[in-house]
C-alpha positions in Angstrom: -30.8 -36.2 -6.1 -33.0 -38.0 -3.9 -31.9 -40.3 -1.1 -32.8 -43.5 -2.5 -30.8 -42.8 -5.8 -27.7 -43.6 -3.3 -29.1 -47.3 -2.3 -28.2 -48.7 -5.6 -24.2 -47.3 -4.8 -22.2 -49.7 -3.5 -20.6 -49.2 0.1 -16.6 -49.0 -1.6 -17.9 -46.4 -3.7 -19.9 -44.7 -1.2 -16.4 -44.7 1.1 -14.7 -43.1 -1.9 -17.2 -40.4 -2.2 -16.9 -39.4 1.4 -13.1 -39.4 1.0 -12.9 -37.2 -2.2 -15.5 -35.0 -0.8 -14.7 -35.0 2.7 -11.2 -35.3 2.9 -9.5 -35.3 -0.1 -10.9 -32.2 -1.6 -11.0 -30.0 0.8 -7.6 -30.6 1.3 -6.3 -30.2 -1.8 -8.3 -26.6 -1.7 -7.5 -25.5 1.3 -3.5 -26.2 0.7 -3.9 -24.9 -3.1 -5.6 -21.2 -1.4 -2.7 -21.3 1.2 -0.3 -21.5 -1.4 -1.1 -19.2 -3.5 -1.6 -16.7 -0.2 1.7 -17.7 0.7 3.9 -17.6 -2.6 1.9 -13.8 -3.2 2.6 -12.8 -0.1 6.4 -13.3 -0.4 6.5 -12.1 -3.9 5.2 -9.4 -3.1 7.5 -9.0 -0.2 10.6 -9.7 -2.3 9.4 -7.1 -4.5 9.2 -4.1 -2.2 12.5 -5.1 -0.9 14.3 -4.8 -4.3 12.1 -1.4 -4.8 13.1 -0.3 -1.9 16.8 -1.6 -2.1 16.4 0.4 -5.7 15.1 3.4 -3.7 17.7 3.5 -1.3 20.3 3.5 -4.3 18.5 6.2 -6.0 18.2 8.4 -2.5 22.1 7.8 -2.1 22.7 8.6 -5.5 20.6 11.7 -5.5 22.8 13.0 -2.0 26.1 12.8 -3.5 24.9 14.4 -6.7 23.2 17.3 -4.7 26.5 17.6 -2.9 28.6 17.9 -5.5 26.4 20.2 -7.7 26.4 22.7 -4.4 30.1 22.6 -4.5 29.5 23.3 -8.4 26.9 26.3 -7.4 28.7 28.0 -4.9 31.7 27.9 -7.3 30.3 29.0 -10.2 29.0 32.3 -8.6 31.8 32.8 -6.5 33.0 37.0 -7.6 36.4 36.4 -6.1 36.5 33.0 -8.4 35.6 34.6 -11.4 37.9 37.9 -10.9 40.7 35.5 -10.5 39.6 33.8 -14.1 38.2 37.4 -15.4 41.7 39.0 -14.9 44.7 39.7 -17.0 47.8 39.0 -15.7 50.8 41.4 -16.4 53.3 39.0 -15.2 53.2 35.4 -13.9 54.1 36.0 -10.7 50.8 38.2 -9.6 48.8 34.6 -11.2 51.2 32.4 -9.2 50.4 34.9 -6.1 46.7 34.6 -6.7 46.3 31.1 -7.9 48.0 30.1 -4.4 46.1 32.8 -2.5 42.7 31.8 -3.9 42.6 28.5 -6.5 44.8 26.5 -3.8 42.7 27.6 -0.7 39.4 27.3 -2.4 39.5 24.1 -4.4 41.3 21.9 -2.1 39.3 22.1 1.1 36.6 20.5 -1.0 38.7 17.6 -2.2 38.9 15.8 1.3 35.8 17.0 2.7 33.6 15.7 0.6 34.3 12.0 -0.5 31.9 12.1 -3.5 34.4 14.3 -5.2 37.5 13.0 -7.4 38.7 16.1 -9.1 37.7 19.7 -10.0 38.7 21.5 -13.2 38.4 24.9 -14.3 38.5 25.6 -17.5 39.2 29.1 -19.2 40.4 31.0 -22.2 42.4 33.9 -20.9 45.8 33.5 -22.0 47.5 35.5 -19.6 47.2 32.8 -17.3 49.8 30.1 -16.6 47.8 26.7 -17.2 48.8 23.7 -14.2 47.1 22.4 -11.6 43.5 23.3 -11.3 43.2 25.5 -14.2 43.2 24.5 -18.2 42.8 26.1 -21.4 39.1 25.7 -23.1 41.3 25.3 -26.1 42.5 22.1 -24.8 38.8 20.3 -24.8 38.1 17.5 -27.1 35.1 19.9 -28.8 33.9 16.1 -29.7 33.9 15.1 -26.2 30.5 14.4 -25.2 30.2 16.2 -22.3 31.7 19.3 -23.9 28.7 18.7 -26.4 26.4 18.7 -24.1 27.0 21.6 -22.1 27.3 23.6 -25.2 23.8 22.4 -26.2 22.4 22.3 -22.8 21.3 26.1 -23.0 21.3 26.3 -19.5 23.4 27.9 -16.8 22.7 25.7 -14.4 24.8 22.8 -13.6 24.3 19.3 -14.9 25.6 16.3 -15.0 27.3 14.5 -17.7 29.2 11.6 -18.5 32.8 11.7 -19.8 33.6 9.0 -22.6 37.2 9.9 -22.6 37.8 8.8 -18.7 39.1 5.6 -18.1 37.6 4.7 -15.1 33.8 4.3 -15.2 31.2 5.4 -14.3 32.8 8.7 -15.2 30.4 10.6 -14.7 31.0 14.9 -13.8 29.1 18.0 -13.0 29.7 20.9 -15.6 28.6 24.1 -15.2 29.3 27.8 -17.6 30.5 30.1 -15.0 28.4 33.6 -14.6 30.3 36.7 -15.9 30.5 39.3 -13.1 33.7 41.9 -13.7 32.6 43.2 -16.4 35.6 43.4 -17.4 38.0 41.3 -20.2 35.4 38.6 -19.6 36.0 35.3 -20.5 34.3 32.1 -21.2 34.9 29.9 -18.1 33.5 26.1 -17.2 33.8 24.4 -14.5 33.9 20.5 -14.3 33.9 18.3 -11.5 34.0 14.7 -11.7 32.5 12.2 -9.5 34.6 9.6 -7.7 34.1 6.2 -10.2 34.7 3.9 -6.8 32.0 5.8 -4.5 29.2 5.6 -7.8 30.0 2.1 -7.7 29.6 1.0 -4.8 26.4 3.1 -4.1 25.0 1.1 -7.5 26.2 -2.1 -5.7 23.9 -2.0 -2.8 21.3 -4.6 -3.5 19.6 -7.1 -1.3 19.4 -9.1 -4.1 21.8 -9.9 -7.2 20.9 -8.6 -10.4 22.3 -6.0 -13.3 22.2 -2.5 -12.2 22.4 -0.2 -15.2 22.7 3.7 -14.6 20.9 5.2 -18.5 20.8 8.6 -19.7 17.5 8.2 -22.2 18.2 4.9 -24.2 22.3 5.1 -23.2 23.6 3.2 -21.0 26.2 4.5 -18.9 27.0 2.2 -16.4 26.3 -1.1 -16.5 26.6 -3.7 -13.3 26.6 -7.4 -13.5 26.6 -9.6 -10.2 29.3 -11.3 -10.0 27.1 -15.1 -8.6 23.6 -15.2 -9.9 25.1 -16.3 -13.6 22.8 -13.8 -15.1 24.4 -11.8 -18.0 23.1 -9.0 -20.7 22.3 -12.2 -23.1 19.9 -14.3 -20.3 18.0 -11.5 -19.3 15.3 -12.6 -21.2 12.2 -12.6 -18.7 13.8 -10.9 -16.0 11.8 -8.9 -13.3 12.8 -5.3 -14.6 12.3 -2.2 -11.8 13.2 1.6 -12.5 13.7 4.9 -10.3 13.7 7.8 -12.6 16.3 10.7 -11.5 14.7 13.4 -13.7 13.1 14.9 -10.7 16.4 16.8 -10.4 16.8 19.5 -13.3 20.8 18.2 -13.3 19.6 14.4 -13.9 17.2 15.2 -16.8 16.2 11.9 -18.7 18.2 9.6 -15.8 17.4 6.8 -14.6 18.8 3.5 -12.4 16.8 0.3 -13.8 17.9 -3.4 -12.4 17.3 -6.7 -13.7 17.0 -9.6 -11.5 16.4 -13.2 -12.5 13.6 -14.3 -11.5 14.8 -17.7 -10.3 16.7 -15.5 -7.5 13.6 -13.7 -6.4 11.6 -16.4 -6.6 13.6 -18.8 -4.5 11.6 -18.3 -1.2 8.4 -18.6 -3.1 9.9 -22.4 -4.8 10.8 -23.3 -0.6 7.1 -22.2 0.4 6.0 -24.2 -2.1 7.9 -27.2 -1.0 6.8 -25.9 2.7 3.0 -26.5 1.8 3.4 -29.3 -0.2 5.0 -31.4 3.0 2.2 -30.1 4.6 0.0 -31.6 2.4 1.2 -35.1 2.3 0.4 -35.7 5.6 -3.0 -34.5 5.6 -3.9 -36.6 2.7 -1.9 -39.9 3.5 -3.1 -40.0 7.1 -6.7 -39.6 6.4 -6.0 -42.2 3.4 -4.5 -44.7 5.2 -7.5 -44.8 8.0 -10.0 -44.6 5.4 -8.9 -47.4 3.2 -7.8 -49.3 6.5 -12.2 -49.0 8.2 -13.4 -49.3 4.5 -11.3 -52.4 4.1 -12.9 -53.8 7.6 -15.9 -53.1 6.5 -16.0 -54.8 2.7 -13.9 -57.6 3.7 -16.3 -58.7 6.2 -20.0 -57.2 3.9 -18.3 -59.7 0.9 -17.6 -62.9 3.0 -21.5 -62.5 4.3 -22.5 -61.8 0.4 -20.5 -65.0 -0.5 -22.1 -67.1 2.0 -25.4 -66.0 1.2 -24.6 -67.3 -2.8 -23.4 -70.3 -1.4 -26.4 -70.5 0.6 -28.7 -70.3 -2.4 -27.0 -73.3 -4.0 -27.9 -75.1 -1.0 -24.3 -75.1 0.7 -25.4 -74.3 4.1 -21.7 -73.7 6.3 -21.5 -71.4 8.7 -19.2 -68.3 8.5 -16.7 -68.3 10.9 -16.0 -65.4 12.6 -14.8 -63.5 15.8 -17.1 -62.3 18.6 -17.3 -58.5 18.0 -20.2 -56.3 18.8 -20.9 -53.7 15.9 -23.3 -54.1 13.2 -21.6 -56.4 11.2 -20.5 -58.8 13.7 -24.4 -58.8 14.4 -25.8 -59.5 11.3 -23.0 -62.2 11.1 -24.0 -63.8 14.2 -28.1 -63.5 12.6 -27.0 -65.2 9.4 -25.1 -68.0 11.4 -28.4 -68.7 13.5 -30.5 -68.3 10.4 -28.6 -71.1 8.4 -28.5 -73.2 11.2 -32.2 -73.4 11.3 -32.6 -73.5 7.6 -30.0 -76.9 7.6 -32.2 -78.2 10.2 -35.4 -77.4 8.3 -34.1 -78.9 5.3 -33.0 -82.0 6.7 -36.1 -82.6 8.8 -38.8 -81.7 6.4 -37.5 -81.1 3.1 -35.6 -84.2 2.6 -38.8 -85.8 3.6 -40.6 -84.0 1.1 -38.4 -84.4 -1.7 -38.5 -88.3 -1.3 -41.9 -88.2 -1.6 -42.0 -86.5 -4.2 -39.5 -88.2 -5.9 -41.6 -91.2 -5.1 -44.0 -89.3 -7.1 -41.9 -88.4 -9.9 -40.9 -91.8 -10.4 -44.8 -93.4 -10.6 -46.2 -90.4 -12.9 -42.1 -91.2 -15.4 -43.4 -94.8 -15.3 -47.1 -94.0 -16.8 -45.4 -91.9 -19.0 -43.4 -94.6 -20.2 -46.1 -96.1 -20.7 -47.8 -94.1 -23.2 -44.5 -93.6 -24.9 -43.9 -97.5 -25.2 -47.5 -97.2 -27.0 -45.9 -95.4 -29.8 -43.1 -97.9 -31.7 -40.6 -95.8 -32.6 -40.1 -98.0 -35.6 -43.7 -96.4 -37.0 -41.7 -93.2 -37.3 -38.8 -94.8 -39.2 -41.2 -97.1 -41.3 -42.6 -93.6 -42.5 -40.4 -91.5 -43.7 -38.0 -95.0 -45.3 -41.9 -95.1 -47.2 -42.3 -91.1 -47.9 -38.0 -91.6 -49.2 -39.0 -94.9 -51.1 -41.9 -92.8 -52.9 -39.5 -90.3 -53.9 -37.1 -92.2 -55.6 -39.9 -93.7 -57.3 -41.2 -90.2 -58.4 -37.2 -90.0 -59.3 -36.9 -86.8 -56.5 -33.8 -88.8 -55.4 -32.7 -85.3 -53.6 -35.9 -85.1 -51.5 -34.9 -89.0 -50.8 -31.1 -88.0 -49.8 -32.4 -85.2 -47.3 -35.2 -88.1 -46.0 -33.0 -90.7 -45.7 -30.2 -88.1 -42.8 -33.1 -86.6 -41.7 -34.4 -90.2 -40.9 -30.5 -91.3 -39.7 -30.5 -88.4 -37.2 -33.5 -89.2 -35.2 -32.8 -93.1 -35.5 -29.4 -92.1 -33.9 -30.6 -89.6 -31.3 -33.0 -92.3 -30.1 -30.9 -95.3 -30.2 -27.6 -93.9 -28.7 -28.0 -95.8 -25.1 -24.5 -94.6 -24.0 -22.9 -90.9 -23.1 -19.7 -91.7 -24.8 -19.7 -92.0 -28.8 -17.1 -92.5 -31.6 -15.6 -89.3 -33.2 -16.8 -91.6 -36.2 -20.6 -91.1 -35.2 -20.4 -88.0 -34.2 -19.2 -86.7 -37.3 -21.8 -88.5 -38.8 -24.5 -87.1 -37.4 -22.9 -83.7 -37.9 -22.5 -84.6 -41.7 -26.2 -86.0 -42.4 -27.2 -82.5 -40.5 -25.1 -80.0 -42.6 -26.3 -81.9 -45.5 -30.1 -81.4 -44.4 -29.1 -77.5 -44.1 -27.6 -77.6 -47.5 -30.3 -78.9 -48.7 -32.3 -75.6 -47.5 -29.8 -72.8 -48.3 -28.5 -74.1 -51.6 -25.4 -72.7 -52.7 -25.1 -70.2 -49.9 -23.5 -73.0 -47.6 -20.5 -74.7 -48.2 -18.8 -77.0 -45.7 -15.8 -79.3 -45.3 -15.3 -82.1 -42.3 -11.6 -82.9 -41.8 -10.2 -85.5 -39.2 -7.0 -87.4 -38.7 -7.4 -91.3 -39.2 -6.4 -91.5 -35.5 -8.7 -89.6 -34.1 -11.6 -91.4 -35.3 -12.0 -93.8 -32.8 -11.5 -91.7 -29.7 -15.0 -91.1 -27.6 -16.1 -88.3 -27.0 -19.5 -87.1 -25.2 -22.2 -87.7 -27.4 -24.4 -84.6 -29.3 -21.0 -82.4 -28.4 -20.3 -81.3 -31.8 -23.6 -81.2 -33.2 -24.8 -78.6 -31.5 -22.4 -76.3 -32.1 -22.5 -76.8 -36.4 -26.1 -76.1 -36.0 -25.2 -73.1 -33.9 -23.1 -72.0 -36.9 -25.5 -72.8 -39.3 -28.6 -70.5 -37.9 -26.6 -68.2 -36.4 -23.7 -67.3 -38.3 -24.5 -68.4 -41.8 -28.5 -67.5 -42.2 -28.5 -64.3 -41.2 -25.8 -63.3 -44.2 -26.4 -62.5 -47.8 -23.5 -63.9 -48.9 -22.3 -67.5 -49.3 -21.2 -69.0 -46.4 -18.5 -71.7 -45.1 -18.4 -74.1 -41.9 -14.9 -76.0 -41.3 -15.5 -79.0 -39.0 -12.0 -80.5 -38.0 -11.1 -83.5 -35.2 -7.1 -83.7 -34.7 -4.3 -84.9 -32.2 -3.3 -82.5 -29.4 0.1 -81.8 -29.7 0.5 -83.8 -26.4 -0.6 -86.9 -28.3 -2.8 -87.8 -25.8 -5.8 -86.1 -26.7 -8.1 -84.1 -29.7 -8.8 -80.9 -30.5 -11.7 -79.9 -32.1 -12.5 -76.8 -34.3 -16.0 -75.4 -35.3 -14.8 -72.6 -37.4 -17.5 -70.3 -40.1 -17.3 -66.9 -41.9 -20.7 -66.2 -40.7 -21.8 -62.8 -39.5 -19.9 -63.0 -36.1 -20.6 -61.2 -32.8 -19.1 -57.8 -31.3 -16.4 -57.7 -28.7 -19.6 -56.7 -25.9 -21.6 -59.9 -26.7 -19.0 -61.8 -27.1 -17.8 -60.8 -23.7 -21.7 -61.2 -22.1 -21.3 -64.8 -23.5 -18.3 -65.8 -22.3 -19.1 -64.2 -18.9 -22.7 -66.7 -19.2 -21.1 -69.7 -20.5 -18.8 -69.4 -16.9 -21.4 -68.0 -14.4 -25.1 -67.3 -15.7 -27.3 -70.2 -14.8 -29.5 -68.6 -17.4 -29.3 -70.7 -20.7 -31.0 -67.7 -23.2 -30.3 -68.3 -26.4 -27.0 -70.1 -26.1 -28.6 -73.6 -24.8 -26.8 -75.8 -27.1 -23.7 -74.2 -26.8 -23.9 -73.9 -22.5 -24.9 -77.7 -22.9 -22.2 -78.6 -24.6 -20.0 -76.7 -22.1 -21.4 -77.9 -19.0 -20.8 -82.1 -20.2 -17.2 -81.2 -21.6 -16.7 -80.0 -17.5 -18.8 -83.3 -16.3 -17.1 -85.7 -18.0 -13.4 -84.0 -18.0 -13.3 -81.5 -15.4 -10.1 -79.0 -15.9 -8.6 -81.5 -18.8 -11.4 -79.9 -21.4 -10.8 -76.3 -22.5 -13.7 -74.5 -24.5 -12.8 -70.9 -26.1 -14.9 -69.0 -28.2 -13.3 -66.2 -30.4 -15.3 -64.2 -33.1 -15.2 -61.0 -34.8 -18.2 -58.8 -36.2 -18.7 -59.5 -39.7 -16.1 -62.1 -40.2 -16.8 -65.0 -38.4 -16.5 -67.3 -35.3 -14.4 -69.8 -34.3 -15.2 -72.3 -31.0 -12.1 -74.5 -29.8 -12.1 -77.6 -27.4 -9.4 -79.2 -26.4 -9.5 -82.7 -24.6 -6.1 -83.3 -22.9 -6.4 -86.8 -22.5 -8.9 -89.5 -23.8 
């Protein structure tokens, strides 16, 4: 774009340009970047700390399992463990001997020691063996119980871990492991199960920074399930919750585990909603600030550009006041001061020489009127009317008594137009005039004009400006009615105000009509343009109403595109 298109822009606009561009912009940019920096940023950092809050319960997790399944291994290969389990007992004495020699001394020192540990079972089917305490018959498993099921199926002789559907406390979850067969002799089958403490699983699936729903699953099972007890968040509103896993099948004993935790989003997202009221308090001031200054030089600057643009106007309707204003010293207090001087000199030039000119020229004006006067006075006026009351007299003659109607207005128009030596005519005569016209223009368009002149009996007497009616029917006439195809209708009426005190007058066709834009142009012209255009008639007509009644005359003007227009004045008071 070059320089000069920016001339034509006005200085407001130009203002507002800067400010969008400048200031208002690059604000909103900069603090739109900065938070979306900022709100990623802390995501981001809320997420790693619920992974590695979920990490940290994994690694806990994992360390009490291990734990437990080396208790599980070093049992489970113990020789003196199995030749306890391996041997028949003659009497129940030698079991009672051994059981407290090695099942008392063995089991319990693992009991206290390690916390993670709330029971450990043997399990066995030698029936020589008195059944109590630590030790219990295999025939005494639930063969439905699912942990029993899954040790059988497991195919492995390594420990794992299961979960125990018939414990009442949950999580119940236990390490079970087949026992290796190392006498040799009356071997029996032999499991041993150790079950994790419920309270000590809980509370390591507790520890989360944040709340959410913990759930400890085996495959598509879940286990264990968690539910903080303040974030409101339940199994049914997890719907769009930020879901993170740790797998625990890197142990052989966890196969297909895994810890996965919900968290509503709302939670996690709370310090991203207060960053984002952060930057957006942050924001306000850098727009309002910059606003306020802007609006409050651009308003200094317009205010004072507009008064010198109004004086100017005035100036060109010779109205030559001086603008009053304050000493000040930038550009605008000096091209005040310059305008000032200038109309000061202008005043003084008018008065001195124009005024001189203009009366000389009036002098002028007046001798070259009076020779014109002259000539016209050579012309009787009466010729005129002589010939066409001839031309209408040879008509009816001929018997064209129609030609002799049109004549005969035709000839009443221009006798009154002429011999009106007043401004101020009866509604009587104006109507008239307006009648013998409308019949004139019947007389051209036939049957496509139709008209009808109403007026209340006392009305007819009030005066009115003369040709203010007139006009406007022959407005209708050419421009509403002609250019249609259709027939068309011109309502003249002349009634009271509902004051009393005055008329109202209504100029009212179906002609073709104007759009809402022209109509708008003329209004706009009828009110400011000192251009007549096409509209002479109607601006004349406008311009007396205001000379003769000032503020007490009102003059609308409503039409509609293809249906008509209607022109209103009102005279308060006659």
């Amino acid at each position: 774009m070059k320089l000069s298109a920016f001339h034509n822009i006005r200085l407001r606009s130009k203002m507002l340009m800067i400010y969008f561009l400048s200031v208002f912009i690059p604000v909103i940019l900069t603090n739109v970047i900065f938070y979306n920096i900022t709100t990623n940023n802390v995501k981001n950092q809320k997420m790693r700390d619920l992974s590695l809050a979920m990490e940290q319960m994994r690694n806990e997790l994992m360390y009490q399992a291990d734990a437990v399944i080396g208790i599980a291994t070093v049992l489970y290969t113990d020789s003196i463990l199995n030749d306890y389990l391996d041997t028949r007992y003659v009497n129940d004495s030698d079991y009672v001997y051994n059981y407290h020699s090695y099942i008392t001394d063995m089991l319990e020192k693992y009991t206290p020691v390690y916390r993670a540990i709330q029971r450990i079972t043997l399990y066995t089917n030698n029936d020589t063996i008195i059944y109590g305490g630590y030790v219990y018959p295999i025939s005494g498993i639930n063969k439905q119980a699912s942990w029993y099921k899954q040790l059988m199926s497991s195919g492995t002789s390594n420990p794992i871990i299961v979960e125990d559907s018939e414990s009442v406390s949950k999580p119940a979850l236990s390490v079970v492991v087949r026992m290796s067969n190392t006498t040799g002799l009356n071997v029996f089958d032999k499991i041993i199960k150790i079950d994790l403490h419920p309270e000590l699983v809980k509370q390591i699936l507790s520890n989360v920074t944040l709340e959410g729903n913990v759930y400890l699953m085996e495959g598509d099972n879940v286990h264990y399930k968690l539910y903080s007890g303040d974030n409101g968040m339940s199994e049914e509103s997890e719907d769009g919750a930020i879901v993170i896993e740790e797998d625990l099948s890197n142990k052989s004993y966890f196969s297909n585990w895994r810890i996965v935790g919900k968290f509503q989003e709302r939670q996690v997202l709370e310090e991203v909603r207060k960053s984002k009221e952060f930057v957006l308090y942050m924001a306000l001031p850098n727009i309002l600030i910059p606003s306020l200054i802007i609006i409050w030089f651009t308003r200094s600057l317009n205010q004072r550009l507009f008064r010198i643009l109004k004086q100017m106007k005035r100036v060109k309707n010779h109205s030559f006041e001086l603008i009053e204003n304050e000493e000040t010293n930038d550009e605008i207090g000096q091209l005040t001061s310059e305008f000032n001087h200038m109309t000061m000199q202008l005043r003084s030039l008018i008065h001195d020489v124009y005024m001189a000119d203009i009366q000389k020229k009036e002098l002028e004006l007046g001798r070259k009127q009076s020779q014109l006067h002259a000539l016209q006075s050579q012309i009787n006026p009466h010729f005129l009317f002589n010939s066409l009351e001839t031309i209408r007299m040879r008509s009816l003659m001929k018997s064209e008594e129609e030609t002799a109607k049109i004549i005969h207005h035709l000839a009443k128009i221009f006798r009154k137009s002429l011999s009106w030596g007043r401004d101020l005519v009866s509604v009587r005569d104006e109507l008239d005039l307006v009648d013998s016209f409308l019949k004139i223009q019947k007389y051209r368009f036939g049957d496509k004009l139709d008209y009808l002149i109403e007026v209340d009996d006392d009305c007819v007497s009030r005066l009115i400006p003369k040709m203010t009616l007139q006009p406007l029917v022959e407005n209708s006439s050419i421009h509403g009615i002609e250019p249609m195809k259709l027939p068309g209708f011109i309502r003249v009426s002349v009634q009271k105000s509902s004051s009393g005190d005055g008329i109202v007058c209504t100029i009212a066709d179906n002609g073709v009509g104007m759009s809402s834009e022209k109509l708008s142009q003329l209004q706009y012209d009828m009110n400011h343009s000192e251009e007549l255009g096409e509209s002479i008639g109607m601006r004349n007509v406008f311009l007396r109403l205001k000379l003769f009644y000032g503020d007490e005359a009102k003059f609308s003007i409503d039409s509609v595109k293809d249906q008509g227009t209607t022109i209103r004045i009102e005279i308060h008071s006659l």
